[in-house]
C-alpha positions in Angstrom: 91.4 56.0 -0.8 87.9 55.8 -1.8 85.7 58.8 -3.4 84.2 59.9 0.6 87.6 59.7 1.6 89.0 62.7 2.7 92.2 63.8 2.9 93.8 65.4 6.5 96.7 67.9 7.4 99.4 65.6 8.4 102.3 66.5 10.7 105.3 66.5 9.1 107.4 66.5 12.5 106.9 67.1 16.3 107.7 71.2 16.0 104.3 71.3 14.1 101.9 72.9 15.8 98.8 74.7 15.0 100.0 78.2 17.2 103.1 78.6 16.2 103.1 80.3 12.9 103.3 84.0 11.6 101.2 86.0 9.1 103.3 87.1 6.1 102.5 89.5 3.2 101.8 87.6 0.0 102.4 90.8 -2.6 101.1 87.9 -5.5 97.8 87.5 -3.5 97.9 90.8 -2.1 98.2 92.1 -6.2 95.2 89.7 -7.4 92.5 90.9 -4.9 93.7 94.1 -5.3 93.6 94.5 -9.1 90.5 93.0 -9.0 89.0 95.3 -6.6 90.6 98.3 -8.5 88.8 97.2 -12.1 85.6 96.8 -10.9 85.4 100.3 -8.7 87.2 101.8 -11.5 85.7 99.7 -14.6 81.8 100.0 -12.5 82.2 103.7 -12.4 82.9 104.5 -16.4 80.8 102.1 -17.5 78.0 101.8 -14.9 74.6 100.7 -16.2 71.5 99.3 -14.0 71.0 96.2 -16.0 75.0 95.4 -15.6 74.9 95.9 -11.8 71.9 93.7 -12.0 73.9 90.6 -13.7 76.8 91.1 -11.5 75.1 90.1 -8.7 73.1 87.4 -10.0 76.4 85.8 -11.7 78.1 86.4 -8.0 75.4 84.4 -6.3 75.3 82.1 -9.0 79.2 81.4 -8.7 79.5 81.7 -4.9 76.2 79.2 -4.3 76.3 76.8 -6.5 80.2 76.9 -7.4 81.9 78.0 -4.3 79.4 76.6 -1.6 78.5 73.4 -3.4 80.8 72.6 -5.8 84.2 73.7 -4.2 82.8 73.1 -0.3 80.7 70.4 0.2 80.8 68.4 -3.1 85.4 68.2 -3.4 86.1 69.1 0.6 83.9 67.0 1.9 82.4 64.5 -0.7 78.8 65.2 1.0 76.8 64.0 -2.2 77.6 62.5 -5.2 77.3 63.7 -9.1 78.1 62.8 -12.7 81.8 64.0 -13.3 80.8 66.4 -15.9 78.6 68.2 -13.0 81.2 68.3 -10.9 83.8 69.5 -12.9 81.0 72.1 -13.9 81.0 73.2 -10.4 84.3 73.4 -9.3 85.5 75.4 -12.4 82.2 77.8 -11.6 83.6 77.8 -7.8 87.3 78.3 -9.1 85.6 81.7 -11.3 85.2 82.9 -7.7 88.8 83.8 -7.4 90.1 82.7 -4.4 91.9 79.5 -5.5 91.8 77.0 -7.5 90.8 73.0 -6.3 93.9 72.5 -4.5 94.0 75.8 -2.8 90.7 75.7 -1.5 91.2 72.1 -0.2 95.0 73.1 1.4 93.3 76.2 3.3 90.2 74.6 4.4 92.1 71.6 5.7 94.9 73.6 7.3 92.6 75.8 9.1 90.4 72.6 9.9 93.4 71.0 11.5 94.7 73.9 13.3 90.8 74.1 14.7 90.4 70.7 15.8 93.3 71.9 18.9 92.3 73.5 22.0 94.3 76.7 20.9 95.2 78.0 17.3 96.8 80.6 15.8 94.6 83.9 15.8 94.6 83.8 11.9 92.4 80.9 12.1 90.0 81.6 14.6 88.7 85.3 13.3 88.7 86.6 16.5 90.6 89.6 15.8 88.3 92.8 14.7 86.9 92.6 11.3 89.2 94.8 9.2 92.3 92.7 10.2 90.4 89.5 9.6 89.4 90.9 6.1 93.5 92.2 5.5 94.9 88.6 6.7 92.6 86.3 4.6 92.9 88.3 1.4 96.4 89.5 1.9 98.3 87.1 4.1 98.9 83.7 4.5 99.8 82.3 7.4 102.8 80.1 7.3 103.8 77.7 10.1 107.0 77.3 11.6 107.5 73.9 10.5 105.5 71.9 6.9 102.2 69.9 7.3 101.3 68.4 4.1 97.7 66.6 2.7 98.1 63.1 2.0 
């Protein structure tokens, strides 16, 4: 496989398929996001200052643009461009600082949900067509596992 190679969900057998599957509670990932959440209402509230809230959100859209959006996204997903391996690495750690998961998380959800997309019907956990607070509870507190494996080659 060369670098603009990319990777796709294989099935594993025939019972694969992209609706069948059920959303489970993942307490790990559930406790992460959580504790998170938890230190910076409670952390932000004892210790508010202007010029902290100010930094927070720069280093937020600094991580989430240039380290979620380019590095993790377009640059090791999809291999849209191409960039010294010290600026790459740069921007997928800054992307893995986001929190949601590291290089090979990101590239198993985005593939999975990829796959499961590319099929006339999916399972509702991948379309976001559910209301907005049950969208927001599944993706930050339950995977969705299928009933049988896919794997990336």
């Amino acid at each position: 496989m060369n670098a603009h190679e990319i990777p796709r969900m294989q099935l594993q057998d025939e019972q694969t398929n992209p609706e069948a599957g059920r959303v489970v509670w993942s307490p790990v990932k559930s406790l992460w996001f959580t504790a998170h959440a938890l230190v910076a209402l409670i952390g932000g509230y004892f210790t508010f200052q202007f010029q902290a809230v100010i930094f927070a959100l720069c280093f937020t859209a600094f991580t989430l643009c240039l380290g979620h959006s380019i590095g993790l996204h377009r640059l090791l997903i999809h291999r849209s461009f191409e960039c010294p391996r010290w600026l790459e690495y740069f921007l997928v750690h800054l992307g893995t600082v986001v929190g949601m998961a590291g290089p090979f998380g990101i590239l198993y959800m985005h593939d999975i949900r990829d796959w499961a997309q590319r099929h006339e019907r999916c399972h509702r956990h991948f379309t976001h067509q559910n209301p907005i607070w049950r969208d927001g509870l599944w993706q930050l507190h339950c995977p969705c596992s299928a009933r049988s494996s896919t794997e990336i080659l």
